[in-house]
LODO-27146 format. One record per atom (N, C-alpha, C): x, y, z; residue in three letters. Coordinates in steps of 0.1 Angstrom, whole numbers, plus 5000, padded with zeros to 4 digits. Atoms other than C-alpha are relative to their C-alpha. Last residue first. Layout:
# LODO-27146
XYZALA ...
//
This chain:
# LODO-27146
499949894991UNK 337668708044UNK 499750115001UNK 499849875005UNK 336268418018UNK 499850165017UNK 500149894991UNK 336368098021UNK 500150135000UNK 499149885000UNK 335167897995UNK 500150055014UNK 499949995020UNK 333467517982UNK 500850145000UNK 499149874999UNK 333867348019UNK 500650044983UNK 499149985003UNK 331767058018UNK 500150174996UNK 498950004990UNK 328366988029UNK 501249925001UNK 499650135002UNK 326566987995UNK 500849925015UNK 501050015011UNK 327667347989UNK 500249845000UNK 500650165004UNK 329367518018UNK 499549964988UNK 500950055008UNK 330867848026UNK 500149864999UNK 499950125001UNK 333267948058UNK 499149944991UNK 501350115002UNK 332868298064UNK 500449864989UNK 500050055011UNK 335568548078UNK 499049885002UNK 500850145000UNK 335168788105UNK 500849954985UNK 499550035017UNK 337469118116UNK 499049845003UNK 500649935010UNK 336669318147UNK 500549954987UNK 501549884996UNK 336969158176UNK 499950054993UNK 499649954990UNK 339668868162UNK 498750105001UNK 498149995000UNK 339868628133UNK 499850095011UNK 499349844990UNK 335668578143UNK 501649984999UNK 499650044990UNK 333468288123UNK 500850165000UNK 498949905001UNK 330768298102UNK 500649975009UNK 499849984989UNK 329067998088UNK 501550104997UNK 498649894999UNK 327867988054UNK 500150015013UNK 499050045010UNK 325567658041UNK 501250165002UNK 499849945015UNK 323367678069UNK 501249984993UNK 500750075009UNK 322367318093UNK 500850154987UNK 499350025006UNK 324667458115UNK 499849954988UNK 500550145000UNK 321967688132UNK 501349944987UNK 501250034993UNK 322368048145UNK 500249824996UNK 500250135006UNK 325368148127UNK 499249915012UNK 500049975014UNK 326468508135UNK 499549864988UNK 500749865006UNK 325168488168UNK 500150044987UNK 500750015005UNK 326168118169UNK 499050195002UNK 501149944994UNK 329468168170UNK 498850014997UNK 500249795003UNK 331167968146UNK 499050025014UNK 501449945003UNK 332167588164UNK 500050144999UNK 500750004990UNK 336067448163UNK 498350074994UNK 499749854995UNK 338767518141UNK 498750015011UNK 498449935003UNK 340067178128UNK 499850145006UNK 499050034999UNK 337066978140UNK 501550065002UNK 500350054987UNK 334467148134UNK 501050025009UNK 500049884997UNK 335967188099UNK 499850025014UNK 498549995004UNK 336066848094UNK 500450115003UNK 499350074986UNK 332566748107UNK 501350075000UNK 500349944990UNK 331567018076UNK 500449945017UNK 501250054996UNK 333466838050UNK 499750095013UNK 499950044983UNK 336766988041UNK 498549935001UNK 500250125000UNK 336567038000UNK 500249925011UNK 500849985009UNK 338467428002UNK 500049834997UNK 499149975012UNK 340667458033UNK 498249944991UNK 501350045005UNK 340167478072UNK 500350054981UNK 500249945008UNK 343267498095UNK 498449974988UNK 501149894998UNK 343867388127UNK 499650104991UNK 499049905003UNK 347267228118UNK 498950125003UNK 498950024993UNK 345866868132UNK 500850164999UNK 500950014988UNK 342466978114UNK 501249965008UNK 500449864996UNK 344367038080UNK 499449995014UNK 498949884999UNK 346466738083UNK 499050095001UNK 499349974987UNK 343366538093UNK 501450074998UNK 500549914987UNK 341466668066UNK 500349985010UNK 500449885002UNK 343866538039UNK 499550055007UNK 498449944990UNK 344366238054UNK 499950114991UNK 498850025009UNK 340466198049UNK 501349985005UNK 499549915003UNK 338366208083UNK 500749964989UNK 501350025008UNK 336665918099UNK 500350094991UNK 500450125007UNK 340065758111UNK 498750064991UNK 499949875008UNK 340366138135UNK 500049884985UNK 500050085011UNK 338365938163UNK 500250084987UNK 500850005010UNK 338366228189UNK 500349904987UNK 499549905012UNK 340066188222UNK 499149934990UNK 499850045012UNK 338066038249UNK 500950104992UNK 499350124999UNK 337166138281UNK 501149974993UNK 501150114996UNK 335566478264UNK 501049915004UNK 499350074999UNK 336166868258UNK 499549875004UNK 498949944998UNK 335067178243UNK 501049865003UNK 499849955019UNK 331667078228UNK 501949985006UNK 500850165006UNK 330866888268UNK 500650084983UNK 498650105000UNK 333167238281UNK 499749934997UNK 498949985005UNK 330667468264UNK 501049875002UNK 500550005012UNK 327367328279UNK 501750004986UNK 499750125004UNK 328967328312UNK 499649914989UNK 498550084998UNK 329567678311UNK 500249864995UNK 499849994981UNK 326067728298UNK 501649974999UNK 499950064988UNK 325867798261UNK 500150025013UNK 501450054998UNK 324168048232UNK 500049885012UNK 500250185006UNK 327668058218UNK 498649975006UNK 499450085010UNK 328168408216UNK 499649904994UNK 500349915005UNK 325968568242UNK 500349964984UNK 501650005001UNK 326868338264UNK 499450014988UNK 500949885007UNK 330568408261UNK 498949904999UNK 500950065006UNK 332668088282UNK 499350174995UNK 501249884994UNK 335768228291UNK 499349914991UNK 501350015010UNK 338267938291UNK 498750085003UNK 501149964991UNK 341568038314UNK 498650004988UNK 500749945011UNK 344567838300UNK 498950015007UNK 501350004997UNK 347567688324UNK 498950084989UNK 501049954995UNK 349967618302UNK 499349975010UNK 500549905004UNK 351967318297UNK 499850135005UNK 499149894991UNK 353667068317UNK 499850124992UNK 499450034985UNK 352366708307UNK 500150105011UNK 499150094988UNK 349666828300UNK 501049994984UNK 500150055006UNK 347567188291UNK 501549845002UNK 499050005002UNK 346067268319UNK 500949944988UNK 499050125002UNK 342867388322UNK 501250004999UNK 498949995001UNK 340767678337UNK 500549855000UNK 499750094998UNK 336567698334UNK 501750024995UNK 498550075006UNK 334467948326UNK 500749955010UNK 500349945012UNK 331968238340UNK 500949904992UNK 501549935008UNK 330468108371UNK 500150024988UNK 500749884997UNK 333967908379UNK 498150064991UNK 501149955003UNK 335867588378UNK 498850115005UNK 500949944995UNK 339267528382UNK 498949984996UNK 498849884988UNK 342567308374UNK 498450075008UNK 501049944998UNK 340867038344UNK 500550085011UNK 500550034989UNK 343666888330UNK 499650065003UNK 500349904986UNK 344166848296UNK 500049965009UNK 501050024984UNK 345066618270UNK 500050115003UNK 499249954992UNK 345366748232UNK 499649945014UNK 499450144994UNK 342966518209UNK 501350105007UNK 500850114995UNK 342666828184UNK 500849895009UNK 500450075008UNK 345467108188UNK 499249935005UNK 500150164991UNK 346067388209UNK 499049914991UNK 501250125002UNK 347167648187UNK 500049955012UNK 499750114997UNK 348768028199UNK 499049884999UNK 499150084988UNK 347168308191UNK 500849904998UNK 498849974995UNK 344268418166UNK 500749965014UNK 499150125009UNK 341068238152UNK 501450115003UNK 498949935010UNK 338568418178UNK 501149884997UNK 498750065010UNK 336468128190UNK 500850084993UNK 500249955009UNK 333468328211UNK 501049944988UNK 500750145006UNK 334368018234UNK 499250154989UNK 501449954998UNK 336968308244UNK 499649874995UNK 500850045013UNK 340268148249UNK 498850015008UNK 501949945002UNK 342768328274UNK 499549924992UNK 500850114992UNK 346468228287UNK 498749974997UNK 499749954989UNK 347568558268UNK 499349905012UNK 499549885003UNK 345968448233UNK 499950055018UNK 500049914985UNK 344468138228UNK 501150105003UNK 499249864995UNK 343667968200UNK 499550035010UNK 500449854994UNK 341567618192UNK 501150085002UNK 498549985001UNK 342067228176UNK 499050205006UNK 499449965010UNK 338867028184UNK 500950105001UNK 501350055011UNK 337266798207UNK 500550064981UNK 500049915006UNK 340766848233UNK 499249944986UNK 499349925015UNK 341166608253UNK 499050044992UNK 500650005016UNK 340466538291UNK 500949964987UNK 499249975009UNK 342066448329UNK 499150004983UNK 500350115012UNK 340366478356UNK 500650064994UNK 499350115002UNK 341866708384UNK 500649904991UNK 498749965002UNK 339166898395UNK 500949894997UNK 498849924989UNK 336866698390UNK 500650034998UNK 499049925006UNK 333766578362UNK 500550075018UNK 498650065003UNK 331066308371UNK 501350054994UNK 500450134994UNK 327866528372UNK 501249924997UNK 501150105009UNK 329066888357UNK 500049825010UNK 499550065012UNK 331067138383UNK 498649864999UNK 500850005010UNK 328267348403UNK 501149914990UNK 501350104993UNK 330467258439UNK 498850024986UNK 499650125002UNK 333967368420UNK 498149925006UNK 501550035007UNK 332567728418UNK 499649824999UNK 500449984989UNK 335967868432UNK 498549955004UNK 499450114992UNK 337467938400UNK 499250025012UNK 499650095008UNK 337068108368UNK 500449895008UNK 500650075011UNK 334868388378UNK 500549904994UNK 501150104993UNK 337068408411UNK 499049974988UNK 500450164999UNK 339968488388UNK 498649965006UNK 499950015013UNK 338968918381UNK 500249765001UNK 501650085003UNK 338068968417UNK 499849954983UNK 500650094992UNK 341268998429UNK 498849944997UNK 499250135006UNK 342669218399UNK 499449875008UNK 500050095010UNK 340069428406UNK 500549934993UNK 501550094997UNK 340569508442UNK 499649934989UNK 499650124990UNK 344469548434UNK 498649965003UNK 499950075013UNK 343469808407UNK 500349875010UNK 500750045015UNK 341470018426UNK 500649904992UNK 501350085000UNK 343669998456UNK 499249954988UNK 499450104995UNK 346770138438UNK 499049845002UNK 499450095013UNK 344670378421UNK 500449875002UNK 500250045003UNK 344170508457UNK 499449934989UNK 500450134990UNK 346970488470UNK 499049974994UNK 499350125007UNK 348370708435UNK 499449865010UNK 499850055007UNK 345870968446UNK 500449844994UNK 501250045001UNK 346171008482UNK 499949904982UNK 500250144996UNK 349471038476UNK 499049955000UNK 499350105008UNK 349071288453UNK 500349855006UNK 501150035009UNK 346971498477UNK 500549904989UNK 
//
């Protein structure tokens, strides 16, 4: 009976490990109109990631990957999209949350990544250190922030136009991003 058991646990966990990538791969025939495997990007704005992972929910924990970072595009799947980060990086598995960001996969990766790197000249030098260091500070401009930590969930921040955007340090802790004038007047955790 114990064998039984442990076989099958065994199973169970080997069936769901298998089926855990194909959401992130194998989907290549829905990739966006002029995007391949292959192509090469960068990075719209600076992001974490935590165990190869980034939620497009944007928890602010992990390891950075900064603005204007290349990529390389590796997979594409129903639930997200897997890059690389270049020369000789990571690989990084991008869950897209729905529910979160109110996007489609390919809705996400167009915010997430573009051709181009991002014209950082429009920016103080003050907000491109902070936004190179992925940080957000008191007198940022709203592009600026964007920029340095990426877009709040819009379940907790429906429209950008308000003057508090929340954002997510991890599943159970937020901090909010105030405005006045759009500029960065407090943060407060």
């Amino acid at each position: 009976m114990r064998k039984f058991g442990l076989w099958f646990w065994l199973l169970l966990m080997l069936i769901g490990l298998s089926g855990c990538p194909k959401a992130f791969k194998g989907n290549e025939a829905n990739l966006p109109a002029g995007v391949a495997i292959g192509d090469h990007f960068y990075t719209q704005y600076s992001f974490q990631y935590e165990k190869n992972r980034h939620r497009t929910t944007n928890y602010r924990r992990g390891l950075l990957v900064p603005i204007n970072t290349e990529v390389e595009l590796v997979s594409w799947g129903r639930k997200g999209f897997q890059i690389r980060v270049l020369p000789s990086g990571p690989v990084i598995q991008i869950e897209n949350v729905q529910k979160h960001t109110g996007d489609t996969v390919e809705q996400a990766f167009h915010k997430m990544l573009a051709r181009r790197p991002v014209n950082l000249r429009r920016f103080t030098p003050r907000e491109r250190k902070l936004i190179k260091a992925g940080k957000v500070a008191v007198g940022m401009r709203k592009q600026a922030v964007i920029a340095a930590i990426g877009y709040p969930p819009v379940a907790a921040t429906p429209t950008l136009d308000l003057d508090e955007w929340r954002y997510w340090s991890s599943r159970f802790d937020t901090f909010i991003v105030r405005f006045r004038n759009g500029k960065v007047v407090a943060i407060i955790n």
